[in-house]
GUPAVEX-940935 format. One line per field, with one value per residue: residue number from 1; chain; x, y, z of N, C-alpha, C in turn. Coordinates in Angstrom, 2 decimals, padded with zeros to 5 digits. Atoms other than C-alpha are relative to their C-alpha. Layout:
GUPAVEX-940935
mike	[NUM:...]
badren	[A:...]
nX	[X:...]
nY	[Y:...]
nZ	[Z:...]
caX	[X:...]
caY	[Y:...]
caZ	[Z:...]
cX	[X:...]
cY	[Y:...]
cZ	[Z:...]
This chain:
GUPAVEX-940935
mike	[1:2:3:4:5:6:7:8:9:10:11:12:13:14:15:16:17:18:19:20:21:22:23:24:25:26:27:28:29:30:31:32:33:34:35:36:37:38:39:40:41:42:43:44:45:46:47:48:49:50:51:52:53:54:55:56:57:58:59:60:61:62:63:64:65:66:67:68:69:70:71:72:73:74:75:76:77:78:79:80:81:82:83:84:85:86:87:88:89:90:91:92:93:94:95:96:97:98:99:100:101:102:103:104:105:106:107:108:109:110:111:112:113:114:115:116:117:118:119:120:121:122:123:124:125:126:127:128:129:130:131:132:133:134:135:136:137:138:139:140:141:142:143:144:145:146:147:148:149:150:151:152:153:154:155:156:157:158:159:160:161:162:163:164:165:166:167:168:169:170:171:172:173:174:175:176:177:178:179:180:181:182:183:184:185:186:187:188:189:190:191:192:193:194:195]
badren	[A:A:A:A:A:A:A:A:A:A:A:A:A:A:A:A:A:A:A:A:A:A:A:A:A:A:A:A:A:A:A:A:A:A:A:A:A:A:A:A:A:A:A:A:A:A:A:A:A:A:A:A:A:A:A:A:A:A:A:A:A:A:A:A:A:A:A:A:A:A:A:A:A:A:A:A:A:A:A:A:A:A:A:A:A:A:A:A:A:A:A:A:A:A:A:A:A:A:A:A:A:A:A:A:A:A:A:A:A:A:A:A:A:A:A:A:A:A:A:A:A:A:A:A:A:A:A:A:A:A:A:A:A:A:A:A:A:A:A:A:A:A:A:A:A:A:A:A:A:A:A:A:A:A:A:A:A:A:A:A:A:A:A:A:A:A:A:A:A:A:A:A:A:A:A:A:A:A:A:A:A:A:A:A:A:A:A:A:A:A:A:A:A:A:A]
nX	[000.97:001.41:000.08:000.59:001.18:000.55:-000.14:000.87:002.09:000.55:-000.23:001.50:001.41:000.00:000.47:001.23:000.66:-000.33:000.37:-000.80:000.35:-000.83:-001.32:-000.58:-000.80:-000.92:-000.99:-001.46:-000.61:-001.04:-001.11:-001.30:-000.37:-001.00:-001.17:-000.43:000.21:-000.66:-001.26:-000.25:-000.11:-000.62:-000.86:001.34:-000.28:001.04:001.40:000.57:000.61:000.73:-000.93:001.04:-000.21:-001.06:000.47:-000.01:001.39:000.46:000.33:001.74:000.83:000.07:001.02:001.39:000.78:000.56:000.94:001.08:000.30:000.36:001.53:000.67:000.49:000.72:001.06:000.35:000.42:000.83:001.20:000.27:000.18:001.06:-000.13:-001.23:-000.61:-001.07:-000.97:-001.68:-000.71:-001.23:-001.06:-001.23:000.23:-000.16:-001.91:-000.67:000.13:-000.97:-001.04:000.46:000.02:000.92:000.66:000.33:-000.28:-000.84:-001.00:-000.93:-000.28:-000.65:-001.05:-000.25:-001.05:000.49:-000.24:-001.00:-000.83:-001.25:-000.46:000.40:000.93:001.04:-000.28:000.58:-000.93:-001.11:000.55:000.20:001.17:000.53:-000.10:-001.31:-000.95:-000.59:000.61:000.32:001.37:000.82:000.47:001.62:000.58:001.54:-000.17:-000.06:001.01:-000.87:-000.92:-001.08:000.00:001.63:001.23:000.46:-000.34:001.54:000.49:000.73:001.14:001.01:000.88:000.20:001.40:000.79:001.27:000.87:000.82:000.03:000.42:000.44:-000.91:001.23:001.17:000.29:-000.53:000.16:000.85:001.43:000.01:-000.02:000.70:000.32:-001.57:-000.29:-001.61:-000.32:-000.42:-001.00:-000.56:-000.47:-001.03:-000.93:-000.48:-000.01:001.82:000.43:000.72]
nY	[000.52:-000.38:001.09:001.31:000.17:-000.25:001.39:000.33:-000.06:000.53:001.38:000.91:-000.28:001.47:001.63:-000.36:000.09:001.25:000.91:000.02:-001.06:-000.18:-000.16:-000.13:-000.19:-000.29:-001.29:-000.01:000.41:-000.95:000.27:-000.37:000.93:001.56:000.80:-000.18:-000.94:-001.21:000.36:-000.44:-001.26:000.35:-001.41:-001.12:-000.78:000.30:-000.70:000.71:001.02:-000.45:000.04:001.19:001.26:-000.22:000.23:-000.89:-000.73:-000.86:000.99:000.58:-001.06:000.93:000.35:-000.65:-000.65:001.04:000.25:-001.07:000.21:001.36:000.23:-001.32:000.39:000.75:-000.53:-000.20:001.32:000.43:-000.80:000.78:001.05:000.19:001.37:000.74:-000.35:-000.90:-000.01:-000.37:000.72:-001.08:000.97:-001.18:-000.36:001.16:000.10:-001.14:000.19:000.53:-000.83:-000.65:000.56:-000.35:001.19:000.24:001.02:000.12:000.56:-000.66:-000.43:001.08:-000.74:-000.16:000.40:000.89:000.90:000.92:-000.97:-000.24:-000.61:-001.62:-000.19:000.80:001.86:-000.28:-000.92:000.58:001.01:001.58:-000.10:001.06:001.68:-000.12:001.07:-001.15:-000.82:-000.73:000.09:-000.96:000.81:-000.09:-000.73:-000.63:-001.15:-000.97:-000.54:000.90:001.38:-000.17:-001.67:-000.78:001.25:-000.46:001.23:000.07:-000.65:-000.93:000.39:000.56:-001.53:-001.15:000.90:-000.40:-001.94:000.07:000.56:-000.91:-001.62:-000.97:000.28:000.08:-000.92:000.35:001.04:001.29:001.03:-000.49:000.28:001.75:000.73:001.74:000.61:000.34:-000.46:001.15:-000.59:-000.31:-000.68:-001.13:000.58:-000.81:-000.53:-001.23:-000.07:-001.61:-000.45]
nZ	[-000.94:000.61:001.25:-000.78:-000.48:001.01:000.35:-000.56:000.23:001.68:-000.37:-001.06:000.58:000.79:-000.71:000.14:001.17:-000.11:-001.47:-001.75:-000.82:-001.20:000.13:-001.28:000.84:-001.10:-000.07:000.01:-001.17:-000.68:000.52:-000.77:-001.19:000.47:-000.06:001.10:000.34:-000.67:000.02:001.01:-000.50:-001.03:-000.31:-000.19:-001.27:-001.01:-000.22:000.86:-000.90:-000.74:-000.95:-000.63:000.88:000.80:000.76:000.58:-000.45:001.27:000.82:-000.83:000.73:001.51:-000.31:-000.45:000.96:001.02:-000.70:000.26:001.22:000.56:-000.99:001.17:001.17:-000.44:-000.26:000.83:000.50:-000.93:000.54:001.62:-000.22:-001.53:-000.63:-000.39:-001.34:000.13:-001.44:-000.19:-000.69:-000.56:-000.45:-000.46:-001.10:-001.35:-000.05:-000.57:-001.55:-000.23:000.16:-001.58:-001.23:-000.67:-000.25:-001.75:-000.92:-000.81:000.09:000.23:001.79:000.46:000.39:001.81:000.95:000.69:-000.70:000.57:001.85:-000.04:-001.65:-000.22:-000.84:000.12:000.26:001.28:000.77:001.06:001.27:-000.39:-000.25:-000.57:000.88:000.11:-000.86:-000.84:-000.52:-001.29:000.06:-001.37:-000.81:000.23:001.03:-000.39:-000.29:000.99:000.78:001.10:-000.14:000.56:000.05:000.38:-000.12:-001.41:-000.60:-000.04:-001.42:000.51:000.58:-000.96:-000.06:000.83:-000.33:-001.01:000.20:001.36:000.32:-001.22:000.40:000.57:000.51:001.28:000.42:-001.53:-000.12:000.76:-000.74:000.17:002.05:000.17:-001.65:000.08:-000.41:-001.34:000.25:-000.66:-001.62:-000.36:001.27:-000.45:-000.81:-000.05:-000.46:000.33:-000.04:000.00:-001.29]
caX	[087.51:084.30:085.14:085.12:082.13:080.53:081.57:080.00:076.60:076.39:077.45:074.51:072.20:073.03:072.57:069.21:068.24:069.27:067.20:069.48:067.89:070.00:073.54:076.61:078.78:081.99:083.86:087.64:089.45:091.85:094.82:096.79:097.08:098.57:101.61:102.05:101.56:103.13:106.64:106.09:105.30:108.00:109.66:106.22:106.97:105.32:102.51:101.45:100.48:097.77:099.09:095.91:096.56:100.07:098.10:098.61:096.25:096.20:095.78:092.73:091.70:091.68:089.57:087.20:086.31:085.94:084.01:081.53:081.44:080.48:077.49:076.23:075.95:074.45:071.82:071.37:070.61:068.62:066.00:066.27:065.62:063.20:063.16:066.51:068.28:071.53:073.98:076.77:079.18:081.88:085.14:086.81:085.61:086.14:090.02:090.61:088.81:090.89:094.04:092.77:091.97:088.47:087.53:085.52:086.73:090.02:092.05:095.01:095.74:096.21:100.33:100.55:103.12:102.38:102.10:104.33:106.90:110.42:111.29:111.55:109.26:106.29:107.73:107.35:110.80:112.78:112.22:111.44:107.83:105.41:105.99:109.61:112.31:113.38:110.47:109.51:106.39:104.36:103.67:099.87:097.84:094.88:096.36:097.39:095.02:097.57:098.67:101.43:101.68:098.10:096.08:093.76:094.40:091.11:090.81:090.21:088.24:086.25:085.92:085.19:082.27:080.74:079.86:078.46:076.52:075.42:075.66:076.77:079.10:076.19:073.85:071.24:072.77:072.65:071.10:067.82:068.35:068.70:066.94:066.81:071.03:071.82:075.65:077.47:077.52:081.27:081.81:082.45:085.73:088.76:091.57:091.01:087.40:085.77:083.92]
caY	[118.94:120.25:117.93:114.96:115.72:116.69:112.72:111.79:113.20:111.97:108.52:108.00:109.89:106.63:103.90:105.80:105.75:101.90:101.13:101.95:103.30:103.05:105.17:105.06:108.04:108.12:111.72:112.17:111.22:113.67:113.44:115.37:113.11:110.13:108.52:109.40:112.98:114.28:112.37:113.92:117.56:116.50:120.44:122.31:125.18:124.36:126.68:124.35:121.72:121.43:121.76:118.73:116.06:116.94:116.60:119.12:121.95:123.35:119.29:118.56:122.00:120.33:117.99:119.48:121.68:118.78:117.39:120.33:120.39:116.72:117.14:120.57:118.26:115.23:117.51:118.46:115.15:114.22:117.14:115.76:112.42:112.23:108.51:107.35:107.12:109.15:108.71:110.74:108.49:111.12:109.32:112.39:113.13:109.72:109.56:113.36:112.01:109.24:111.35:114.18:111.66:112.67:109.38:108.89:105.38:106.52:104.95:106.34:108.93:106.83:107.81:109.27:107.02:103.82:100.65:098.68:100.54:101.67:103.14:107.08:109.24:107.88:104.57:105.49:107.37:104.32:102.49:099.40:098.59:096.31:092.76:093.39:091.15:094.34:096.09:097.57:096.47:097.83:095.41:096.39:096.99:097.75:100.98:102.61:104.42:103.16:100.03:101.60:104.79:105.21:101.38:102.08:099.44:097.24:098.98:102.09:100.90:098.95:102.94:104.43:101.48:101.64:105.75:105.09:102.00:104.19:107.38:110.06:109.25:108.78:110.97:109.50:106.95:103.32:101.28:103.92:102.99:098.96:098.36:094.70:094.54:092.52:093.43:090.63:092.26:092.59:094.22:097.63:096.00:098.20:099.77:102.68:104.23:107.22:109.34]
caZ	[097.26:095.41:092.49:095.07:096.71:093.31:092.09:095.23:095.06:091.13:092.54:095.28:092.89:090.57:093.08:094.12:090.69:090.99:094.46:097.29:100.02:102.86:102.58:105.23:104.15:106.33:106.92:107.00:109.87:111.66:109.10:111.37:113.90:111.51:111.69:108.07:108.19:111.58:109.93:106.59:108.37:111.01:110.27:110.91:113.69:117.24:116.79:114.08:116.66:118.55:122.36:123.99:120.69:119.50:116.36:113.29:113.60:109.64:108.48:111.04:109.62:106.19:107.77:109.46:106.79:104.28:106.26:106.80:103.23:102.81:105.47:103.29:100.39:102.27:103.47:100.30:098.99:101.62:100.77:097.16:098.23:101.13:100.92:101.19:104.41:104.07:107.48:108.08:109.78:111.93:111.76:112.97:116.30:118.16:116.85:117.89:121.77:121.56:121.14:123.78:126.33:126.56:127.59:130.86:132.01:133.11:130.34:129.29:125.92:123.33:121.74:118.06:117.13:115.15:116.75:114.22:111.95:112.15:115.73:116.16:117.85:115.84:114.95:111.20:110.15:108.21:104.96:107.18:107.12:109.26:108.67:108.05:110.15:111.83:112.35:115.63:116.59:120.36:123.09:123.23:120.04:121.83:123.10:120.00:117.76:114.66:113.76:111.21:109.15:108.16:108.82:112.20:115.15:115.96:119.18:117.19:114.57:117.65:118.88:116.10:115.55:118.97:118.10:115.01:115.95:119.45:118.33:118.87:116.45:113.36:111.97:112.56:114.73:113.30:116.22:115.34:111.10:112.43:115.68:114.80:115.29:118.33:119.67:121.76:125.54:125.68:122.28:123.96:125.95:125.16:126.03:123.82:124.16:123.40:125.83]
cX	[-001.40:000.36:-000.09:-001.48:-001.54:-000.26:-001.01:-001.27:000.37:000.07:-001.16:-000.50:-000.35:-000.76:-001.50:-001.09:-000.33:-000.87:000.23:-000.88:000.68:001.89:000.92:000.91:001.13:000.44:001.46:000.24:000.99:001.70:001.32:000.80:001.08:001.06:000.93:000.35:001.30:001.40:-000.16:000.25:001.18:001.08:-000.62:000.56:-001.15:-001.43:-000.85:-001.05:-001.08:000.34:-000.97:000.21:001.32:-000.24:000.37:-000.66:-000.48:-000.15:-001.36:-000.67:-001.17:-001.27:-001.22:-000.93:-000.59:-001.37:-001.73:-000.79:-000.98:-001.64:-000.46:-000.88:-000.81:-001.44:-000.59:-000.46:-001.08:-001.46:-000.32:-000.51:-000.59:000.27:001.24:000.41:001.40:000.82:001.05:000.85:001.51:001.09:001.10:000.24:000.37:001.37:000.39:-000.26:000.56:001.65:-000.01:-000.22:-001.63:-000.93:-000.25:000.33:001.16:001.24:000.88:-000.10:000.54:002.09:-000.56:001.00:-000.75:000.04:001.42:000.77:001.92:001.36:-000.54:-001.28:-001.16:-000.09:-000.10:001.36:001.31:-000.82:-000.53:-001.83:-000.77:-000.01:001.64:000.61:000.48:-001.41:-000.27:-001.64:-000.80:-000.36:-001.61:-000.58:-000.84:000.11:000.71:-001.32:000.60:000.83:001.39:-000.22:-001.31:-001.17:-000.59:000.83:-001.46:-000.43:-000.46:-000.95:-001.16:-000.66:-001.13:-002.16:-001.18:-000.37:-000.75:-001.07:-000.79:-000.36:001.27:000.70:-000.73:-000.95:-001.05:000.78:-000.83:-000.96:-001.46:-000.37:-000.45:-000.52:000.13:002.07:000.11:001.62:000.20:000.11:001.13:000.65:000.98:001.30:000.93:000.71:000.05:-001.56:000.12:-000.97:-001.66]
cY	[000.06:-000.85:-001.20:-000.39:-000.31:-001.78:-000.65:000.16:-000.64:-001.54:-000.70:000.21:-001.02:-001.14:000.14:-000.18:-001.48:-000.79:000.03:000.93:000.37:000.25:000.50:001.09:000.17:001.70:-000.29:-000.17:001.15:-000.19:000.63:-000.23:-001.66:000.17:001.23:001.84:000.93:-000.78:000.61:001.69:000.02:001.83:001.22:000.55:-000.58:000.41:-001.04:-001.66:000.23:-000.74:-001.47:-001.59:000.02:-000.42:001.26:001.06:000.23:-001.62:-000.24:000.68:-000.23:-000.73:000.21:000.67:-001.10:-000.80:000.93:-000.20:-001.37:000.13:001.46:-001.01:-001.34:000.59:000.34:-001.29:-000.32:000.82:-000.86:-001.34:-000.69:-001.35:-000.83:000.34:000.48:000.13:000.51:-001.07:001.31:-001.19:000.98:000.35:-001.29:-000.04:001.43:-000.42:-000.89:000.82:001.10:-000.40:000.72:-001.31:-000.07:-001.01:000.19:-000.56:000.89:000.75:-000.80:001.19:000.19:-000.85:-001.63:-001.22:-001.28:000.75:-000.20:000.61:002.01:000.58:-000.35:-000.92:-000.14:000.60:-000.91:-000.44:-001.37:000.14:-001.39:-001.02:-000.29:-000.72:001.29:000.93:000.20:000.04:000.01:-001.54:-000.57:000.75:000.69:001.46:001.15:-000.06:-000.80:-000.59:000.56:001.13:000.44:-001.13:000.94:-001.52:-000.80:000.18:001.21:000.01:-000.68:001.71:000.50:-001.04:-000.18:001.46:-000.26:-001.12:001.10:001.31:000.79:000.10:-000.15:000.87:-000.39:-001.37:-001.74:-000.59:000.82:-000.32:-001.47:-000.11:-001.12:-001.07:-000.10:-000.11:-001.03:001.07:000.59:000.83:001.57:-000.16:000.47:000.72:001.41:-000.29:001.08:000.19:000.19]
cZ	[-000.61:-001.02:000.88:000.85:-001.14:-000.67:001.59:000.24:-001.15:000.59:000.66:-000.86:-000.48:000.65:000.73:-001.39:000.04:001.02:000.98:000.50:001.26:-000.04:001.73:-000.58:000.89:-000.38:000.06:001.12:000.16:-000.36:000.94:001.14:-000.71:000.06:-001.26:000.04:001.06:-000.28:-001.41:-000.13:000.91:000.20:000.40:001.30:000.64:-000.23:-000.97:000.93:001.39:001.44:000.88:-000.79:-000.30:-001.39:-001.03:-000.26:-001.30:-000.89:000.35:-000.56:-000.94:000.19:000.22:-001.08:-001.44:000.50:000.31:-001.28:-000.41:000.73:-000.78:-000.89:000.36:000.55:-001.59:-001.10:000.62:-000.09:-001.59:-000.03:001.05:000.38:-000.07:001.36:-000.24:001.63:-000.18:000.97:000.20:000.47:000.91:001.63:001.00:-000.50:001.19:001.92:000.32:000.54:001.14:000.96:000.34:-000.09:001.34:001.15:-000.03:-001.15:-000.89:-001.41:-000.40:-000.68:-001.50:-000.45:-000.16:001.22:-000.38:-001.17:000.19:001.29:-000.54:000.83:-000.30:-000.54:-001.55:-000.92:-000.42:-001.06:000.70:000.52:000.57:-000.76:-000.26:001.16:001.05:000.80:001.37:000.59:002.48:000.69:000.17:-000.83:000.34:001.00:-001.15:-001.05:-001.69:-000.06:-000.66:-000.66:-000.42:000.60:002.19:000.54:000.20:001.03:-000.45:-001.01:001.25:000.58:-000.69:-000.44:000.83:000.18:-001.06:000.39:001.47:-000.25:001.18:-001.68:-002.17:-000.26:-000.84:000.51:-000.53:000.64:-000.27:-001.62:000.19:000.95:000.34:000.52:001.29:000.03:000.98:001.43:000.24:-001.23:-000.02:000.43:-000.88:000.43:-000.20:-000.30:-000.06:000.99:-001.18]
């Protein structure tokens, strides 16, 4: 992890050197909630799951703490570099409130299982993959968080978009970086929303 972050500071420092002033850096997303992960862990004892997401508790961990890490060293840039703009973008937190249901308009937890894959409990546990003549594909996209064992759906990318351009979801949020971005009225319109 410290060798990836390490490649990532040297990387902005570059494109600073280069002119950039305005960086978006995303965080990790809540691996322990994918498709991919809770069918690859699929033998992990209960305690391993967290009892609100049925999410993995020691992968999110992973997360979280990488994450930490990444915002350490973005601060630490950001002293070094007064005049660049430097944004954390939190991809982590609007999946996991997806997944918890801590959404205020009422609409339903989204499921952990894929939207388009193979059947099983998270639609993910054959060789048969989306697009396939067989595959197994969900009535409504716009209620799963993932389309298949790792891609988002564009109801969660539309989430994960409306925090970041909004906030809280950005550090600082975007619409205060861009003021000048006008959003279409209905852009928010989803089945899956974060609180």
């Amino acid at each position: 992890m410290a060798a990836i972050l390490c490649l990532a500071a040297s990387r902005t420092k570059e494109l600073i050197k280069l002119g950039a002033k305005t960086f978006l850096v995303p965080g990790n997303f809540p691996i322990g909630c994918s498709p991919a992960a809770l069918i690859n862990f699929k033998n992990s004892s209960a305690d391993d799951y967290d009892l609100t997401t049925g999410c993995i508790n020691w992968l999110n961990e992973f997360s979280q703490n990488q994450n930490k890490q990444l915002q350490l060293e973005l601060d630490r840039l950001r002293a070094l570099h007064p005049h660049a703009t430097i944004i954390y973008a939190d991809y982590y937190t609007p999946i996991v409130n997806i997944f918890s249901n801590h959404d205020t308009t009422g609409a339903r937890r989204a499921p952990l299982a894929a939207c388009c894959g193979s059947g099983g409990r998270y639609n993910v546990e054959g060789p048969v993959f989306c697009g396939d003549e067989c595959a197994i594909v969900c009535d409504d996209s716009s209620s799963y968080v993932y389309w298949d064992i790792v891609h988002m759906t564009d109801a969660a990318n539309k989430a994960i978009a409306c925090g970041l351009l909004e906030g809280p979801f950005a550090d600082p949020p975007l619409k205060e970086i861009c003021p000048h971005i006008r959003l279409p009225g209905d852009y928010r319109s989803s089945k899956v929303v974060v609180a």
